[in-house]
N, C-alpha and C positions, 0 to 999 in steps of 0.2 A: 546509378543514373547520374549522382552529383559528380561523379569523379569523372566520369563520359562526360560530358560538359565543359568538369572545370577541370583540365590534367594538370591545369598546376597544383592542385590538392596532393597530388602524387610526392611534391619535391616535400623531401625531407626540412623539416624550421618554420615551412611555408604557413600552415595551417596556427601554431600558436602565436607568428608574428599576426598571422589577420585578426585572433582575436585579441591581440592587446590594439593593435588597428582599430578594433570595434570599439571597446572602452575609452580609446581616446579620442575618436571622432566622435562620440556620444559629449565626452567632457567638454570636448570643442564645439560645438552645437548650442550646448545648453550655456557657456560662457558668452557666445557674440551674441543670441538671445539675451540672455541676463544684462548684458550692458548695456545693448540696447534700449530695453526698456527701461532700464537704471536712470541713464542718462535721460528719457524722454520724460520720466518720471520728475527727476529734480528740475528740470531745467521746462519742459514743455514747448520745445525749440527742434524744428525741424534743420535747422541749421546745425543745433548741436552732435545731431546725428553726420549730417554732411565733413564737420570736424571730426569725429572720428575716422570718418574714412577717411578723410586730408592726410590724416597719420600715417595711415597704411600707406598708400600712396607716397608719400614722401620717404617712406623708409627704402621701399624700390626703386625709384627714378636714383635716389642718391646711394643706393648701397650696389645695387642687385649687377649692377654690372659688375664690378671686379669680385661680388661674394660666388659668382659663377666660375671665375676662375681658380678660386681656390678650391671652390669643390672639386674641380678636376687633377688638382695638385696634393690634393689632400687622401686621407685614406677613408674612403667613405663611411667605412661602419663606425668606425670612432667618431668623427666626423658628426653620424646620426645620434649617439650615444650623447657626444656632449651635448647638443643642440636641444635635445629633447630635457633632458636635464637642467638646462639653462631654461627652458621656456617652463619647467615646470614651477620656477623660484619667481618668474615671471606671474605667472597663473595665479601665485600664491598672495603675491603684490597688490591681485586687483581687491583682496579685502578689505583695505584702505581707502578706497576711493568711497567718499562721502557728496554733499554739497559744497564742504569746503573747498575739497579736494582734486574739484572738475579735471585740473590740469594735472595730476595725477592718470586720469585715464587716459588721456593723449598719448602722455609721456610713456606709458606700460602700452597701452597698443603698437607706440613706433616702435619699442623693444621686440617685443612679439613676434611684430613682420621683420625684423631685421633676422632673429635665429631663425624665424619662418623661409627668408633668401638662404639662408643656407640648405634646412632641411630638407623641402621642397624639391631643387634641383640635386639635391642629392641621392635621395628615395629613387626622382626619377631616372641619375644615370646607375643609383647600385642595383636597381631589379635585373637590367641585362645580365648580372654578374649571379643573379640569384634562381633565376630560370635558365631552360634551356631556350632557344630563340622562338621555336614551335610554340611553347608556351606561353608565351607572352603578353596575346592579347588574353586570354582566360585568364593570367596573373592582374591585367590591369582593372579586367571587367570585376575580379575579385575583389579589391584593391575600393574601386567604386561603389561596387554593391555594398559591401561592408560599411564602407563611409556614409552611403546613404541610409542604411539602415538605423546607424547610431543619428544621422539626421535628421529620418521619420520620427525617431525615438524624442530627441534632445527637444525639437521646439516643442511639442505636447507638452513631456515634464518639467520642461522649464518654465511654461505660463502656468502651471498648477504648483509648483514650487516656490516660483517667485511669488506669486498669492498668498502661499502660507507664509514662507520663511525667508522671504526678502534674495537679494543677488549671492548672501554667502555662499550657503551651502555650494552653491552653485559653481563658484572659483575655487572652493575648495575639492572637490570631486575631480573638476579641469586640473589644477594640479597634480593629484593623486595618478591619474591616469597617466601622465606624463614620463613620469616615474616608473611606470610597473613597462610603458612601452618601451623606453630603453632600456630594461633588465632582460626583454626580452631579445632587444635587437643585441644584446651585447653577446647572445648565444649562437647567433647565424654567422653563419660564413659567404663571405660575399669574393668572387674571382674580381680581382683586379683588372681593368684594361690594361694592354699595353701601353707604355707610354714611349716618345721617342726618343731613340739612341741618346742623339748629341741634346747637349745639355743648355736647355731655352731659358730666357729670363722671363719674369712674373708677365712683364707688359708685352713679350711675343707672343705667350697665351693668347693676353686680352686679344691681340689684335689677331691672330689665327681663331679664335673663336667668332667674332663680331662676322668677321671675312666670308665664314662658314652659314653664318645665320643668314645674313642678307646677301647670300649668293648660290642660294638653292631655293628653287622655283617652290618645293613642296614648305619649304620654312618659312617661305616668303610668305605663303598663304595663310599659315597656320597662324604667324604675328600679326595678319588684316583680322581674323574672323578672332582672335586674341582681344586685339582693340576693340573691335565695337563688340562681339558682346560683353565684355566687362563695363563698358558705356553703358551700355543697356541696362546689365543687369545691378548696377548700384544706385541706375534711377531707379529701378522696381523695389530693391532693398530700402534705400532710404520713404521713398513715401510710401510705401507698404503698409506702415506703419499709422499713419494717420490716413490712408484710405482703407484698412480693415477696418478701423475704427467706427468708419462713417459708413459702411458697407452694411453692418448687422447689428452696433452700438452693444458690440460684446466684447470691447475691448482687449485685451489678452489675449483671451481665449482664441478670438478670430484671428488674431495673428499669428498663432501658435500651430491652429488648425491649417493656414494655408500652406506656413512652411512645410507642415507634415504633407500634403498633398504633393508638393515641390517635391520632397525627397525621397514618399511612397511612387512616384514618378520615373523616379532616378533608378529605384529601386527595379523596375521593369524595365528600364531602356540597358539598365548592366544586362542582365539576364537574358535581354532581347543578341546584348554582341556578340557571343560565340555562333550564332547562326548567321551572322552577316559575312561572314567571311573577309573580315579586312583585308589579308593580302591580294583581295582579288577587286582593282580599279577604286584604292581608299579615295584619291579625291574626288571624284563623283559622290560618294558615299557621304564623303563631309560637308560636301556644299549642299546637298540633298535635305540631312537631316539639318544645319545648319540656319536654310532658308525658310523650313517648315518650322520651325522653332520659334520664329515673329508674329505665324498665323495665332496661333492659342496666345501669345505675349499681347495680341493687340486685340481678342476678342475677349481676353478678361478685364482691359481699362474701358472698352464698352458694355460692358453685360455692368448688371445693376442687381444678379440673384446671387446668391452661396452657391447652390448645387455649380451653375457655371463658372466660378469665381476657382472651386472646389477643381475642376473637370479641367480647367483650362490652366490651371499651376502641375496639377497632375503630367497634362500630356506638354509642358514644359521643362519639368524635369525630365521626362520620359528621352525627347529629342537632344537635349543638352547632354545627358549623360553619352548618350552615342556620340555627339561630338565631341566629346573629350576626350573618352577611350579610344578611338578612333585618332584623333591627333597624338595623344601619349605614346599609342604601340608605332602608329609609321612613324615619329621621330625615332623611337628605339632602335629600330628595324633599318631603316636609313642612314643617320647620320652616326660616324663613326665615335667608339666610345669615348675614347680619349677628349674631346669637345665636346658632348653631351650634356654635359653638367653646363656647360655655358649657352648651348643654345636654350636648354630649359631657361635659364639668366633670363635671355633674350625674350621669351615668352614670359616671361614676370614684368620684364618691364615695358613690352606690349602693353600687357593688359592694366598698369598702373598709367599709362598715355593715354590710353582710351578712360580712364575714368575723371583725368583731371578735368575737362570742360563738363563734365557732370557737376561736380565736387565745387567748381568755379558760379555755376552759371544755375545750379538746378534751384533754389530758393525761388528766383526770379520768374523762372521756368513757372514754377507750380504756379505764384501767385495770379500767372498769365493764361495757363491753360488747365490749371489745375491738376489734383494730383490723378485725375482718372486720361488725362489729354497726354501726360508725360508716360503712362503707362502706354497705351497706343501708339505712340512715337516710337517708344523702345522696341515694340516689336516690330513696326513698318523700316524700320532703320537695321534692323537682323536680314530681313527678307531682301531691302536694299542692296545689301553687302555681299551678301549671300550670291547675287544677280551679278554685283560688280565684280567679284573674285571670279568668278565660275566664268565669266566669260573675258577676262584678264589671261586667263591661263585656259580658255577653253581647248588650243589646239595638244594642250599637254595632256589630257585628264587622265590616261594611266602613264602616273609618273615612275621612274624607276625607279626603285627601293635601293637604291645607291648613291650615296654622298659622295662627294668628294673634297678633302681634306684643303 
């Protein structure tokens, strides 16, 4: 029944990369949990949180465009092998960060998302090379579920860990993980793109990739609904945190519980993809799930109960994950390999645009509408966009599953 479902389970490698997938996306989970709290912990600064995303953020706007183009010039599975390697030396770095050492987390976050611009778009142009095309949305829905699952997993054990035994254990596990997932990517065989004949320089890339991203109608969309929700969702991320708080006065634990809601969510809207049929009219499909996405985002900064706080993170993750499988498999599917790796670029650095006037402006934001007025916003601002895209390109909505170079 599972393999009716998911025929990616069929390809040979597939199955032992998604479980070291699972191990790492657990590690990774229970890591930006653990800082998070770390940092709100010593610091008790709603700003200080906003600094750490600054980090992220800055590593993309300044790196993520030219790290696009090497991943297209480069040989991906190596490529995955070092990065993950390097991020696991990284992982291992955050045991250091104290009260002294604020600026140490910063520091190790910008690192982080810098091998993160590489891996990132890499995964997402070596799957085409790792599936056959048919398979592909089941490869990404897999890809998801998994992630979400070690998501569901990570924030629970992370607030009942950091309880007991403080952020260690916690960077150290994120490490570990790192490690055993490129032992296992170093076993897979990934088909190369084609590349072409005559022989380009680094900055013809760039500029044949950029060319590519903002001059196909379906990538144009995907970088709008990129930006705001990443806008959205790092207001929700950042004061999350001080409005569970004040939600149920169970500290941790409440925040721990909704993320798990968010990703038992997620966990359903993967499983939900293979019956949706993405090759059949995805941009209707993305603006759909996309717009409905802001309705639960903006009845949970109203509702004032757990159960709906619970119910409306759930059918968040639920919608979101559809929009994102649903965006990953039509760029696979569309845009030609060979540039792939840089329009994914391109969508990193979307989505690092759309969070900077968060990141800039949200402090100010809360102390003016508070953090229950910015959660509301973030969803009416999903539903907005959702409204402005869809009818931008309404005479397009079945676009062709054909790029051109």
């Amino acid at each position: 029944m599972l393999n009716r479902t998911f025929p990616a389970l069929h390809t040979p490698g597939f199955p032992p990369y998604l479980c070291a997938h699972l191990l790492s996306g657990l590690g990774n989970s229970m890591n930006v949990i653990a800082l998070s709290l770390l940092l709100f912990e010593l610091t008790g600064s709603v700003a200080a949180l906003a600094g750490l995303w600054a980090a992220r953020v800055a590593a993309r706007l300044l790196l993520q465009p030219v790290l696009g183009v090497a991943v297209d010039r480069c040989n991906k599975k190596r490529l995955l092998v070092l990065t993950h390697l390097g991020n696991a030396g990284v992982a291992a770095a955050f045991l250091f960060v104290n009260g002294e050492t604020l600026w140490l987390a910063l520091a190790l976050t910008f690192a982080l998302q810098c091998l993160d611009g590489l891996a990132g778009p890499a995964l997402g142009a070596a799957v085409p090379g790792l599936l056959p095309r048919e398979q592909l949305a089941s490869g990404n829905a897999l890809l998801s579920l998994t992630g979400k699952v070690a998501g569901s997993l990570g924030p629970a054990l992370a607030g009942v860990l950091f309880t007991m035994w403080g952020a260690a254990p916690l960077f150290a596990f994120n490490a570990v993980s790192f490690v055993l997932l490129a032992a296992v990517i170093a076993r897979l065989t990934f088909l190369a793109p084609a590349r072409p004949a005559q022989a380009v320089t680094f900055w013809q890339d760039f500029r044949t990739g950029w060319r590519v991203a903002l001059g196909h109608p379906l990538v144009l969309t995907v970088l709008g609904v990129s930006l705001v929700s990443n806008a959205a969702w790092r207001a929700l991320e950042i004061t999350l945190v001080p409005w569970a708080q004040a939600l149920t006065a169970g500290g941790v634990s409440a925040y721990g519980m909704l993320f798990t809601a968010l990703t038992l969510g997620g966990v359903a809207g993967a499983a939900l993809v293979p019956h949706l049929h993405l090759e059949d009219q995805p941009f209707r499909k993305l603006m759909w799930s996309f717009g409905l996405s802001g309705v639960p985002l903006a009845a949970l900064g109203l509702g004032h109960s757990v159960p709906l706080a619970l119910a409306a993170m759930f059918a968040c993750g639920a919608l979101l994950d559809v929009v994102g499988i649903t965006t990953t498999t039509t760029l696979q599917r569309s845009v030609p390999g060979e540039v792939l790796g840089r329009v994914f670029a391109a969508v990193n650095v979307s989505a690092a645009l759309g969070a900077l006037p968060v990141l800039a402006g949200l402090a100010g934001l809360t102390g003016w509408v508070g953090e229950a007025g910015v959660i509301v916003g973030a969803g009416l601002l999903c539903t907005a966009a959702a409204l402005g895209l869809g009818g931008r390109w309404a005479h397009r909505r079945d676009l062709p599953l054909q790029a051109e170079a």
